[in-house]
C-alpha positions, -999 to 999 in steps of 0.1 A, spaced: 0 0 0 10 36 -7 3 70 8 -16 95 -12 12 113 -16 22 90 -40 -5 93 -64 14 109 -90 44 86 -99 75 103 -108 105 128 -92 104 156 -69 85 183 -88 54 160 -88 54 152 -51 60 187 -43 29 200 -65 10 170 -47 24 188 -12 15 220 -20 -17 211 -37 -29 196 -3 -17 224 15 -34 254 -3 -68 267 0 -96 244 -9 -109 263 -47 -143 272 -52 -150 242 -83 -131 215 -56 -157 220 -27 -188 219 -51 -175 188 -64 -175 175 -31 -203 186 -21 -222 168 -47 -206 133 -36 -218 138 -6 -255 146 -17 -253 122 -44 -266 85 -44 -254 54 -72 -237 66 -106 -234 103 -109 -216 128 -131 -205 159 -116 -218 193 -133 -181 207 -131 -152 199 -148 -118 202 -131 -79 209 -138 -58 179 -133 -45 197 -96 -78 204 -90 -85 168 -95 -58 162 -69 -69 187 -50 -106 170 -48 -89 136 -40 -68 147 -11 -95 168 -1 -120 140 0 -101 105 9 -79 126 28 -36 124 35 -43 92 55 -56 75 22 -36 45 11 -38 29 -20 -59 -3 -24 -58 -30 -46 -26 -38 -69 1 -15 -66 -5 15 -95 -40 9 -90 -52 47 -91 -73 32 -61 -67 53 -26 -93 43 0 -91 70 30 -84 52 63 -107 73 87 -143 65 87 -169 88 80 -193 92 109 -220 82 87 -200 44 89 -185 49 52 -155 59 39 -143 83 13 -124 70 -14 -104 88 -47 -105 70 -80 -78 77 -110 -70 49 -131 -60 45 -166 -89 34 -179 -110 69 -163 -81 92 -173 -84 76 -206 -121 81 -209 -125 45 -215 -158 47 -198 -190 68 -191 -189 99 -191 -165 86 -223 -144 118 -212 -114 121 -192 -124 119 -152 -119 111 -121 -140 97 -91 -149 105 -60 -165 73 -41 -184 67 -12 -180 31 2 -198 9 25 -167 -3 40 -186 -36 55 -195 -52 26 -176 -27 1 -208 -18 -16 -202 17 -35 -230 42 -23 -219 71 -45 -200 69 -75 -192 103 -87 -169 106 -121 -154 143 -126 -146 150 -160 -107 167 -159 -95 189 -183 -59 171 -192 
């Protein structure tokens, strides 16, 4: 498993735009995108569409720095480690096949998930279409 901060792979300059990406002021398009994961139930497409660092931004944001990456190594997958007091837990999506737009919205995105950690049913599934 791997800590959010590595969810870009790659030298220095990305883990410091990570860093200061989780460290700066939440924007304006970041915490409406959040806020419509958390109003939003099943499959949803989000209404805004974000910069790649706001994408980041949205995923640390949301799964928060505790999140550790789930699944196979390289797996876009980070699953935040605190639970919600709802019972869930947030969770950041950005594999290949999103950033590809391989899949609906059949645009680049990202997701932001909400998860039923006891039986990993996914309660929201929000994709966030990103501007590459």
């Amino acid at each position: 498993m791997a800590d959010v901060v590595s969810i870009i792979p790659g030298e220095s300059t990305e883990g410091k735009l990570l860093a200061q990406t989780s460290k700066s002021q939440t924007s304006r398009a970041v915490k409406a995108v959040i806020a419509e994961t958390n109003a939003g139930k099943g499959n949803i497409t989000s209404s805004h569409t974000l910069t790649e660092a706001q994408a980041l931004e949205a995923g640390v944001n949301f799964a928060g720095n505790n999140a550790k990456e789930i699944g196979q190594s390289g797996s876009g997958v980070y699953r935040s480690q605190t639970i919600n007091k709802d019972g869930t837990v947030s969770q950041y999506k950005m594999d290949a096949f999103s950033i590809a737009g391989s899949h609906r919205p059949n645009v680049p995105h990202v997701h932001l998930e909400i998860i039923n950690p006891t039986n990993n049913k996914m309660i929201v599934n929000h994709h966030i279409p990103i501007i590459p």
